[in-house]
FIVOPA-632212 format. One record per residue: residue in three letters; y, x negated, z negated of N, C-alpha, C in turn. Coordinates in steps of 0.02 Angstrom, whole numbers, plus 50000, padded with zeros to 5 digits. Atoms other than C-alpha are relative to their C-alpha. Example, Ala and Ser with C-alpha at 12.3 -4.5 7.8 and 13.67 -1.06 7.14 Angstrom:
2
ALA499414995550000497754938549610500604995550000
SER499415004250003499474931649643500555003949963
//
This chain:
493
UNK499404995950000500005000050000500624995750000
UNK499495003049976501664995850055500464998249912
UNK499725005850055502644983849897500555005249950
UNK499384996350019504234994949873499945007750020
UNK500314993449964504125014849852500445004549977
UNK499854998750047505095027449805499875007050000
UNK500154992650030504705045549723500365002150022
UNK499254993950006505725060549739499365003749974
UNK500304996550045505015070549598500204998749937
UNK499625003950081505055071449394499464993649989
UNK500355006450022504755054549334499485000649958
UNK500515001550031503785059749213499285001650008
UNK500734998149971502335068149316499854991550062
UNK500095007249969502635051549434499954995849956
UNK500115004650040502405040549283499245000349980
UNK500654995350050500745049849227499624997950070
UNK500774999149965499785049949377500294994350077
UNK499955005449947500575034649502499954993849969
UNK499645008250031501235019149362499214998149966
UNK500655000550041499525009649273500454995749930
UNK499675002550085499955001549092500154996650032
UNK499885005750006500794987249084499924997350087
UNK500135006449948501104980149279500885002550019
UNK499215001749962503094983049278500364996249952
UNK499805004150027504014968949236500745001949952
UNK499464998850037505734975749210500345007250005
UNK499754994449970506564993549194500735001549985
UNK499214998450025508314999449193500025008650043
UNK499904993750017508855019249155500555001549994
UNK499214995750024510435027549179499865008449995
UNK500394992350017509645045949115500835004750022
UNK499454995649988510885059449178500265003949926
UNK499854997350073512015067349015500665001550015
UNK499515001450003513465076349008500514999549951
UNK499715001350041514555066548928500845003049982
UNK499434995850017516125075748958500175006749968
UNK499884994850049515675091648863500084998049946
UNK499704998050064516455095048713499465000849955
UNK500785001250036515395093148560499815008449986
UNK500304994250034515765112548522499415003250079
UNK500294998949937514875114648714499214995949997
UNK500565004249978513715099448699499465002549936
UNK500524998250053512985107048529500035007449973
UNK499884994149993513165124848594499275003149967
UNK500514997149970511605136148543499565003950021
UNK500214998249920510455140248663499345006449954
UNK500734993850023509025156248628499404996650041
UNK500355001349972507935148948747499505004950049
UNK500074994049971507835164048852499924997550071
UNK499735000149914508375155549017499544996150012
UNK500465002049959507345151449142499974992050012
UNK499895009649993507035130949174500254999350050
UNK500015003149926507845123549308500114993250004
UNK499925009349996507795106149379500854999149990
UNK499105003050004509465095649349500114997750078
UNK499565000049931510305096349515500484992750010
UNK499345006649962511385083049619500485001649953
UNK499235000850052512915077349504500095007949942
UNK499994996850065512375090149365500075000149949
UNK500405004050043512215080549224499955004749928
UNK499904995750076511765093349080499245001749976
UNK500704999650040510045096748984500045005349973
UNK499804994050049509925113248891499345000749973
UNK500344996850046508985120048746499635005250036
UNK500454992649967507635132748831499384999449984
UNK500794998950016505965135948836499614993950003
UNK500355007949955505395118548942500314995849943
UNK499935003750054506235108748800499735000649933
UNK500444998050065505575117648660499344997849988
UNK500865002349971503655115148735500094992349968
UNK500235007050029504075096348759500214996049926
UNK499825002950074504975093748578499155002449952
UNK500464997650022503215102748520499594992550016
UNK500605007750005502055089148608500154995949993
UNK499735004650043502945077548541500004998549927
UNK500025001450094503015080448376499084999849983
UNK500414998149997501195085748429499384994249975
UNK500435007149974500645068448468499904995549925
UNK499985003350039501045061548285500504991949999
UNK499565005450005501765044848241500654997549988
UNK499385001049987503495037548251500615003249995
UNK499784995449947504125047248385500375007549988
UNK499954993450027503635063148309500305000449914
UNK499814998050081504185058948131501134998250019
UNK499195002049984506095053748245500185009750010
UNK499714993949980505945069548323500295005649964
UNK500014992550047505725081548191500654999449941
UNK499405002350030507165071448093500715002550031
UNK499394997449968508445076048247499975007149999
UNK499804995149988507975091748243500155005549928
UNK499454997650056508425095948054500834996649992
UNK499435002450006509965085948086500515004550048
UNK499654996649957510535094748247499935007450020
UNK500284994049995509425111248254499825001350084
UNK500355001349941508955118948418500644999350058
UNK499485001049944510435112748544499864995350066
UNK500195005849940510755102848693499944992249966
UNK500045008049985510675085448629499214999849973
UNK500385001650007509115088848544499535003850084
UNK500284998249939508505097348710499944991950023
UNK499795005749964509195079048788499184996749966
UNK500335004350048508245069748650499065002050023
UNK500884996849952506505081348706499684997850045
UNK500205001149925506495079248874500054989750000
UNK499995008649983506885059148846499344998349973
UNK500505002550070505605057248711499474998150051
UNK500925001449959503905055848825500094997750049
UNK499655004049944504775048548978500124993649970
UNK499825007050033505245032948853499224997249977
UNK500665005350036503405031448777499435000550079
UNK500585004049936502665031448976500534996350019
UNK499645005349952503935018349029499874993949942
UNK500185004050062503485009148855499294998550019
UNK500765000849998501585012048916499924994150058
UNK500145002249936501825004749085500534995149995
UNK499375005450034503134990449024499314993049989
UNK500585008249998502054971449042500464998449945
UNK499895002750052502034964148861500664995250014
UNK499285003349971503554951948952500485003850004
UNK499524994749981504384965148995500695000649959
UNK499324999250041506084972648957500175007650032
UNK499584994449973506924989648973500934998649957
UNK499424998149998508734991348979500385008450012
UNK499784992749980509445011448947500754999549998
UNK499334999049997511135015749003500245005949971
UNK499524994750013512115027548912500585001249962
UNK499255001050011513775032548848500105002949906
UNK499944997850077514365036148653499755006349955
UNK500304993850038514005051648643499375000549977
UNK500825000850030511985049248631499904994849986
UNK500415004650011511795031248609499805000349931
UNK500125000350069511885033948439499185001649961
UNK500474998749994510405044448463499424996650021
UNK500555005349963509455035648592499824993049957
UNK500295007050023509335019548496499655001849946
UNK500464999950058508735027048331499075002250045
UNK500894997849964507235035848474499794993750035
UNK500315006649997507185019148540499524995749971
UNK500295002950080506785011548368499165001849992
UNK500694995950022505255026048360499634997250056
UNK500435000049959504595021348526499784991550004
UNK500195005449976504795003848555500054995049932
UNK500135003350117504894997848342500764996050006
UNK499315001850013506514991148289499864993550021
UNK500015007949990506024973248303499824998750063
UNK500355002249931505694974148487500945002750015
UNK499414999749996507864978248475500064993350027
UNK499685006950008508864964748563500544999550016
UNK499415000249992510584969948598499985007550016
UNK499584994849954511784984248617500574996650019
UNK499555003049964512704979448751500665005650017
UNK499514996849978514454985048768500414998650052
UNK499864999349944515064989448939500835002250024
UNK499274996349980517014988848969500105002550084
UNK500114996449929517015002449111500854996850046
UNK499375000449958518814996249158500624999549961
UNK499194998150039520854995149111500095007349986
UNK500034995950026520975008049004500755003050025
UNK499324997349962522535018849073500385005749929
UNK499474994050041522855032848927499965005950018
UNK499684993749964522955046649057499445005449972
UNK500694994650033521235056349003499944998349919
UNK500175000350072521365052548804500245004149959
UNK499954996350019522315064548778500394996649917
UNK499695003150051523435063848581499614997349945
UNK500235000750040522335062948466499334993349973
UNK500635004949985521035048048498500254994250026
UNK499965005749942520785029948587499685003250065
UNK500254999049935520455029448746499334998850015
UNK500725001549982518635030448784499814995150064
UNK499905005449931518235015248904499604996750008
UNK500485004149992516585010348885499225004449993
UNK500604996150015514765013248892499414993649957
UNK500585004750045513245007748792499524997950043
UNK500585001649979511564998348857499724998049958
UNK500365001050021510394997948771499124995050000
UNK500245007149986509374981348776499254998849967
UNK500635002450040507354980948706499414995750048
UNK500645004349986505834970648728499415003650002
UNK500574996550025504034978948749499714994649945
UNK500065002650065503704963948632500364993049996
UNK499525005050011504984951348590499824993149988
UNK500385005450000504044936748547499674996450057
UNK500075000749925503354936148732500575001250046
UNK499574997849938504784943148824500284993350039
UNK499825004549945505494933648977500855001350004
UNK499385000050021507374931248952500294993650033
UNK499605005149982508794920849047500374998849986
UNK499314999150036510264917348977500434998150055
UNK499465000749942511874920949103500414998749980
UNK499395002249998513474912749124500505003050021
UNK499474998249933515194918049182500464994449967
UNK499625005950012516604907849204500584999849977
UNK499384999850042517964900549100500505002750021
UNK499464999849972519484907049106500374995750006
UNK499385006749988521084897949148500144996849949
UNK499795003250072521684897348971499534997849965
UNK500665003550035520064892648899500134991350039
UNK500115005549963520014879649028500434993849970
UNK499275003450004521924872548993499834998649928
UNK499945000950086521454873148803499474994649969
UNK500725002550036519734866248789499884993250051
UNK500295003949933519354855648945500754996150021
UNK499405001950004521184846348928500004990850020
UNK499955007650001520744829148965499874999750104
UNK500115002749928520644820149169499864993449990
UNK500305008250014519694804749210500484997650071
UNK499465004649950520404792649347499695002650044
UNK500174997249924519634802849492500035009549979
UNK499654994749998520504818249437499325006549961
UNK500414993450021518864828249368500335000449910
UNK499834996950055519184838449205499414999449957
UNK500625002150050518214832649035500445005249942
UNK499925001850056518264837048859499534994349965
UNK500475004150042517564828748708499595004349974
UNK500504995450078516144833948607499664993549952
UNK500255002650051515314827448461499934991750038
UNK499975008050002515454805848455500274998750093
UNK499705002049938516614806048607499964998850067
UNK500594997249941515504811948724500245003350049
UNK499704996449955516074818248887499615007150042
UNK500384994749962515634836448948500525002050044
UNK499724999949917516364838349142499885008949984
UNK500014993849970516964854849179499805001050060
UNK500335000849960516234853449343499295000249990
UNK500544999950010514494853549264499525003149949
UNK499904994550039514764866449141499595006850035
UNK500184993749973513834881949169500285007049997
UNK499694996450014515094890649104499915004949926
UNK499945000050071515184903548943499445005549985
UNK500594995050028513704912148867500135006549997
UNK499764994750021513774931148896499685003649953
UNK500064995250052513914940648762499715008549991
UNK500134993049969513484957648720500485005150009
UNK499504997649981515054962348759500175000250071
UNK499685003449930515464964248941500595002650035
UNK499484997449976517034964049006500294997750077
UNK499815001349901517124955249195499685003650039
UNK500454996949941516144968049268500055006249992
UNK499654994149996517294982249346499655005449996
UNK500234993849946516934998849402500074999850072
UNK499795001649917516855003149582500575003650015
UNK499694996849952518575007749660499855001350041
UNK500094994549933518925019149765500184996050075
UNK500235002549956519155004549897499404993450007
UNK500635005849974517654993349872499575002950068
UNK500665000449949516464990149991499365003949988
UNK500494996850008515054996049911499785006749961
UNK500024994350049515735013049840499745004450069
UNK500474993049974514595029049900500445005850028
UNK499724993150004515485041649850499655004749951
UNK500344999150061514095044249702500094999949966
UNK499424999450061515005051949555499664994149952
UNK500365005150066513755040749437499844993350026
UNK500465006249996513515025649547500474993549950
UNK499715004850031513665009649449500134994350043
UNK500145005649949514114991949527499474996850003
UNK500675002849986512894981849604500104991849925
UNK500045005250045513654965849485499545000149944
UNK500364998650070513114975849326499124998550002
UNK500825001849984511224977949413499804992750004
UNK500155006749996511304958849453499914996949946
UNK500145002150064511704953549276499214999749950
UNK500674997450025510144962849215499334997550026
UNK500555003149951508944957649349499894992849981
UNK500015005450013509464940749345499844996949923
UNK500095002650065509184938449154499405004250001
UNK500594999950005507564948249134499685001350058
UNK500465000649926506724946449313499934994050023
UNK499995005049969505974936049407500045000550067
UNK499914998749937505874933649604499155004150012
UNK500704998050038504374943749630499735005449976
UNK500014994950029504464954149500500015008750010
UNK499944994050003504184972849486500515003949947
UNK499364996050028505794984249442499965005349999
UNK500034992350001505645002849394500725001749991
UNK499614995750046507165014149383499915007550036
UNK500304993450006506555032449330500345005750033
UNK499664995250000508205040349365500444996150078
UNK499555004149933508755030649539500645001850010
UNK499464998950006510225039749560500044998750098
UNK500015002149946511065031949725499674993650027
UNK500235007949990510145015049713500124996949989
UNK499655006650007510925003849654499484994149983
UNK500475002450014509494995949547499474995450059
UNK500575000649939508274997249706500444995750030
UNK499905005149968509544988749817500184992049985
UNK499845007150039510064974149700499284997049998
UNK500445003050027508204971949657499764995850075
UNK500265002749933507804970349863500334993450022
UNK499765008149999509374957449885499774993949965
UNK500295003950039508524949049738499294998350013
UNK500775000449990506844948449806499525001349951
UNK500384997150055506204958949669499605006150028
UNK500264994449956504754972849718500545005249957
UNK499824997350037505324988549668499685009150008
UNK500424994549994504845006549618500935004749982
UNK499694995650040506185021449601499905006550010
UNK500424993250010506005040249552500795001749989
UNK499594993950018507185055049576500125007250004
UNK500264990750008507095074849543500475002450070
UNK499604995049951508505078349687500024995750071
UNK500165003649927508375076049870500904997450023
UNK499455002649976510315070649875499934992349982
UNK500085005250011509815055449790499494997350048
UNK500355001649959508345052149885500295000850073
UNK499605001449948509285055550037500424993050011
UNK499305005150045510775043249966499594993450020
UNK500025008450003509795028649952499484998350059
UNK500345001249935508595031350113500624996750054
UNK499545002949956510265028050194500414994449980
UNK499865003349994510765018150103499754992249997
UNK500485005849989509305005350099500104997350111
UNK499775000849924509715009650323500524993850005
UNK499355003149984511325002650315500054993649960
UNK499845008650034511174986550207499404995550040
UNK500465004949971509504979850256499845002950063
UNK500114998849922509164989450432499445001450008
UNK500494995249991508015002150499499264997949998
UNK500655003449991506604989550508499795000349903
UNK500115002550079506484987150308499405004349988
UNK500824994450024504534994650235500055000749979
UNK500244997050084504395004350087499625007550033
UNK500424993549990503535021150052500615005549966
UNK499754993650067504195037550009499285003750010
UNK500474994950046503185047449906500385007249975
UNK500044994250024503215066149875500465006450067
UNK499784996449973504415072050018499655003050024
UNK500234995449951503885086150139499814995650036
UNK500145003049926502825078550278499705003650058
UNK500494992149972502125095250343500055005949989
UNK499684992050005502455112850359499865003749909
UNK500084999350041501515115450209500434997149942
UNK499605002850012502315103150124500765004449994
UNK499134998550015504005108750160499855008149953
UNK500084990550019503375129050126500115000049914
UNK499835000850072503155122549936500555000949977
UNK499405002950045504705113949920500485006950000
UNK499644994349992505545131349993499745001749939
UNK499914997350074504745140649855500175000349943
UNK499975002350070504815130349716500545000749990
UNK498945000150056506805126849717500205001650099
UNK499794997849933507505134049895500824993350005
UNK499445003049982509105123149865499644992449999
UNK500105006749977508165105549863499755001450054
UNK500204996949950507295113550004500675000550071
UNK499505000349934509235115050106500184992049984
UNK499555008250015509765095450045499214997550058
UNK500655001649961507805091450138500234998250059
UNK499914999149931508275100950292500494996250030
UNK499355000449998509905095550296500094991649999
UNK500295007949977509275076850298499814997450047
UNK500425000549936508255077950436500544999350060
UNK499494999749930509765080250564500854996349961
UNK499465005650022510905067750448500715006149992
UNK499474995550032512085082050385500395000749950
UNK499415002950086513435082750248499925006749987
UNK500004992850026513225096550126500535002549984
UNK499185000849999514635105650113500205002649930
UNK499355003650057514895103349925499264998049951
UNK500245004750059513975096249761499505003849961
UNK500334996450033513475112549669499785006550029
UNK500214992150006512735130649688500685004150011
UNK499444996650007514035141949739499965004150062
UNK499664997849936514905153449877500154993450028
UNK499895004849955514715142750026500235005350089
UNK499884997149957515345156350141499884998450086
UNK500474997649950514125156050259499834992550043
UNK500025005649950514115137250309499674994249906
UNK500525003450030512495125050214500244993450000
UNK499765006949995513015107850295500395001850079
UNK499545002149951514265099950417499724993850041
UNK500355006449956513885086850564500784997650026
UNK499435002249940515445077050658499824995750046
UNK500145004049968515775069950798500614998750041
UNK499575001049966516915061750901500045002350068
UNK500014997249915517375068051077500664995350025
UNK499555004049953518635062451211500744999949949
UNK499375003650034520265052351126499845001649944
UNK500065002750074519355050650961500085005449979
UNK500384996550066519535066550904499355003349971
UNK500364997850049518565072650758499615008350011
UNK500124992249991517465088950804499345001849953
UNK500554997450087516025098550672499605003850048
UNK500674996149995514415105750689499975006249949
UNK499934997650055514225120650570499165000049987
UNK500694998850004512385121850505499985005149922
UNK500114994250038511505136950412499414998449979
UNK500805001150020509765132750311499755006249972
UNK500194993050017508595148250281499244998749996
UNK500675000950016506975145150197499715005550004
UNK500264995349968506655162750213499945004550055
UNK500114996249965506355177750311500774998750060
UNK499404999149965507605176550457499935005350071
UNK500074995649946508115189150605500714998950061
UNK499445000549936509605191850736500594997949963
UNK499214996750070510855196250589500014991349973
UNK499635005550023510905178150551500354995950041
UNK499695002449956511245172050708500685002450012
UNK499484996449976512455183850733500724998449950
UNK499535003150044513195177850565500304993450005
UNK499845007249989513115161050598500655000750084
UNK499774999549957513875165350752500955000849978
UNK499384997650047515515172950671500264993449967
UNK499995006550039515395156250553500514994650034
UNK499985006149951515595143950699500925003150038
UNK499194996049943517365156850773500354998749943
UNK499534999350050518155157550613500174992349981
UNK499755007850001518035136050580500204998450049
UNK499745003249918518275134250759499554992749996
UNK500555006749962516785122950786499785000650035
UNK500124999849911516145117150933499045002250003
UNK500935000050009513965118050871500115006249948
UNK500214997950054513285130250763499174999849993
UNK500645003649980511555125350709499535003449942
UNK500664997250064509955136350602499544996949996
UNK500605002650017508885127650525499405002649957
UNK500144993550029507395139550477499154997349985
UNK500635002149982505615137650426499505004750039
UNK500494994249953504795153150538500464998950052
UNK500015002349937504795152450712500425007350028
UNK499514994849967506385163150803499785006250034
UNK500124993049966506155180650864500275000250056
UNK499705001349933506555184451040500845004049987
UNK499555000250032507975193650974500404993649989
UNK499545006750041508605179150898500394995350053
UNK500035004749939508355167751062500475002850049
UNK499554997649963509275179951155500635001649985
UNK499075002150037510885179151054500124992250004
UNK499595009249991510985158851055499925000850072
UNK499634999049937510995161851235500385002350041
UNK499394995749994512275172851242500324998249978
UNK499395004950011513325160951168500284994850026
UNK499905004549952513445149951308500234992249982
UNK500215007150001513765131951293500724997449973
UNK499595003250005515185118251219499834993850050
UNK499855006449976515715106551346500304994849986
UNK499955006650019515935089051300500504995950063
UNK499605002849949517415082151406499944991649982
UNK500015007749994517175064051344499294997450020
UNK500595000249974515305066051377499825002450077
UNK500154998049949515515075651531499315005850005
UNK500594995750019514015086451465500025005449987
UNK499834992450046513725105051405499214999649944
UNK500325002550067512735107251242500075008349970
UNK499894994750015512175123351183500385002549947
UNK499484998650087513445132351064499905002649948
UNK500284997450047512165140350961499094997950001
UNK500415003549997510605132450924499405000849926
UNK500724997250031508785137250815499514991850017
UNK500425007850001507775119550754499635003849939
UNK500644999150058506165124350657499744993649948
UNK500345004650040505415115150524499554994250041
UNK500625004149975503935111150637500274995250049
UNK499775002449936505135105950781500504990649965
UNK499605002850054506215095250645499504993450006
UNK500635001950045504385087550560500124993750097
UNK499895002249936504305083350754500384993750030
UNK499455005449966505755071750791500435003850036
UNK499394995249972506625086850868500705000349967
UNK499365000650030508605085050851500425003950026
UNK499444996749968510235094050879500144998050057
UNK499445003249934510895092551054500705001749999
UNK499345001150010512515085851035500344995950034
UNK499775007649964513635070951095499764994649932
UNK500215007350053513175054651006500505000049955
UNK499494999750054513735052650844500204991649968
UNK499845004750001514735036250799500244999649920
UNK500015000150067514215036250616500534999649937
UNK499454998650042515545047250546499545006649964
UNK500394995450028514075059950467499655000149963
UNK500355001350065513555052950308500085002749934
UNK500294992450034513125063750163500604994049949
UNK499585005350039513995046050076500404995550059
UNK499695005149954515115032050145499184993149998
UNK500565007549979513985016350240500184995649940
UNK499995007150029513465002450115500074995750062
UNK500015004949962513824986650188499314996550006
UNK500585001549993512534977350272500054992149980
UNK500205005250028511654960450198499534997950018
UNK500645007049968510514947650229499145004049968
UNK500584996250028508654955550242499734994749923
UNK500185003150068507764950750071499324994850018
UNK500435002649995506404937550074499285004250012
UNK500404993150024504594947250126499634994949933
UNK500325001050048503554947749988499125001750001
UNK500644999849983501544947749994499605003449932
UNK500384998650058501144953249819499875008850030
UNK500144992350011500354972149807500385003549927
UNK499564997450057501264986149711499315001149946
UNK500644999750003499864987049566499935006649960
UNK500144991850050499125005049498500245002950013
UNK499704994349967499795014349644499625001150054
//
């Protein structure tokens, strides 16, 4: 099996029946949480009436319900630690969202603890509001003495503008730093470099060919030139956020920089090495680990992420690069599930397949338009596709809607993407909509247009004019030097 793979599913049914004990070297976790509710919101509570649903693209919230209740049960079920942490948060907090959070983390931490090589290391990302939490469930899973830093993460120049009167400015996040057993672990110690004034203060002396010394102990010369520079701490403060003009920003409300992933890698990894992260997000992890010539594994519940980093693994290392995905649709069946199960990961799927932008983030009135396509036509401008996804039953009346859709944006495509096969009805309304001509193409291109699942599954695409990769769900990562290959097997998959 191919080295590098990644899920789209919950991690913790992909931890259970893909990961074997002990063969991943290093993991790093940024668990979704939201940290911007209010504590009277974040420790609202819940009856546990409402139905489960998965946590959605840029959702980040956990709630008290039924599916949390269960797993705070087999948890406490299981005995030990764990269950003597659990049952502690939940006379402290009762039944709310953080102990919901705390539930759903609990058994996801003791299979990434299972499948963690005695060397090993996990690193969890999260922000004030739970670390407090997370490290005491840390403690239960992975024993206090396997602790080896909380690392504090200055997210940036703190500005004032969101702190509002009453408080500091919130400006940082926690990581949380353990060993599966500390006595073995594999650990590097990283450098960054002096500053100026350090430099000017400490390193104050010049020899007769202009290099920069100090003294140390019996008048001993240590060359700044040969300095590795200054031990980092668990404080970190040279390593920004991503502005809004880097290079390698998405457009992924939660992505982190690639520096931060490097730090981590580079101090517990080797070249080589196997890298899990449970909660991938946009990739970051996965692509730092590939520049690093690290294998790697990642897992995520929403097809915007898995979308996200299929493109964006495209655009850095190039269409040739091998890995596996695991769990998407590869077959009618296949897809028919994913319709049932959750109909909206089911339109982010479809809506992949023909490289589409969704046209927004959450659940809502989308008045009558799923995703958007562009494209350029004659003198550069900018023209849209409208697309409609319909996992179920469909008839004329959508065409006819979609039809309406495409007059009212004034787009030049309108495009259904359906999983049953068009009625003649149907066929005979997109032909009665006659065609957009393409004056910089010189072409015509039907103006209403029916792509099936099976036709999709197929390699079947919109006919359009060529698109000059302005139709990304994110902005292009930049591209980089392919990664060394690697010959090892992924192992206990």
């Amino acid at each position: 099996m191919a080295e590098n793979t990644l899920y789209y599913g919950d991690n913790l049914n992909v931890l259970r029946r893909h990961i074997q004990d002990e063969t991943v070297d290093l993991i790093y976790l940024d668990p979704p949480f939201n940290s911007k509710a209010t504590y009277n919101v974040l420790f609202g509570e819940k009856n546990g009436s409402q139905a489960t649903a998965q946590i959605k693209a840029f959702d980040d919230t956990w709630t008290w319900d039924q599916s949390s209740a269960q797993s705070y049960q087999e948890v406490v079920e299981g005995g030990g630690k764990v269950s003597q942490a659990m049952q502690a948060f939940r006379t402290l907090l009762g039944d709310n969202d953080m102990l919901a959070y705390l539930s759903m983390m609990a058994p996801r931490l003791m299979e990434l603890r299972r499948v963690l090589k005695p060397t090993g290391s996990i690193y969890l990302h999260c922000d004030p509001t739970a670390s407090h939490y997370l490290k005491m469930l840390m403690d239960a899973v992975f024993e206090a003495r396997n602790f080896r830093n909380e690392i504090v993460w200055e997210r940036g120049t703190a500005s004032g503008g969101k702190a509002g009167g009453n408080k500091h400015v919130p400006n940082h996040d926690i990581i949380l730093f353990y060993s599966k057993d500390v006595k073995n672990s594999f650990f590097r110690r990283q450098y960054i470099p002096y500053t100026e004034a350090y430099i000017e203060q400490r390193f104050k002396y010049t020899d007769e060919s202009g290099r920069r010394y100090r003294l140390q102990l019996g008048n001993r010369r240590q060359y700044l030139d040969e300095s590795k520079g200054k031990p980092t701490s668990d404080i970190w403060v040279d390593i920004f956020p991503i502005n809004p003009m880097a290079k390698e920003k998405l457009g992924y409300p939660t992505q982190k920089p690639e520096a931060l992933l490097e730090r981590i890698l580079q101090a517990s990894s080797n070249k080589g090495d196997l890298v899990l992260d449970p909660f991938c997000g946009c990739g970051t992890a996965v692509a730092v680990a590939l520049r690093l010539n690290r294998r790697w594994i990642g897992i995520d519940i929403t097809q915007a992420a898995i979308r996200t980093i299929k493109e964006r693994l495209k655009d850095t290392f190039g269409s040739d690069l091998v890995y596996q995905v695991i769990g998407e649709p590869v077959s009618i069946p296949d897809a028919q599930t994913l319709a049932d199960q959750d109909p909206y990961q089911f339109q982010w799927w479809a809506l992949g397949l023909v490289g589409a932008r969704p046209v927004e983030q959450k659940k809502g009135s989308d008045k009558g338009i799923d995703g958007r396509l562009y494209f350029h036509d004659e003198g550069g401008k900018t023209k849209q596709i409208i697309l409609s996804v319909k996992a179920g039953h469909t008839s004329v009346d959508h065409i006819r809607d979609l039809r309406g859709v495409v007059e009212r944006e004034q787009a030049e495509i309108g495009v259904l993407l359906t999983m049953q096969e068009p009625t003649r009805p149907m066929r005979t309304e997109v032909a009665g909509a006659g065609f957009y001509h393409s004056p910089g193409w010189d072409q015509n291109y039907p103006k209403l247009q029916i792509l099936t699942v099976a036709e999709l599954l197929a390699g079947k695409g919109i006919e359009m004019p060529p698109i000059r990769q302005v139709n990304k769900t994110f902005k292009k990562a930049p591209r980089v030097k392919k990664p060394e290959p690697q010959s090892r097997e992924l192992p206990g998959i």
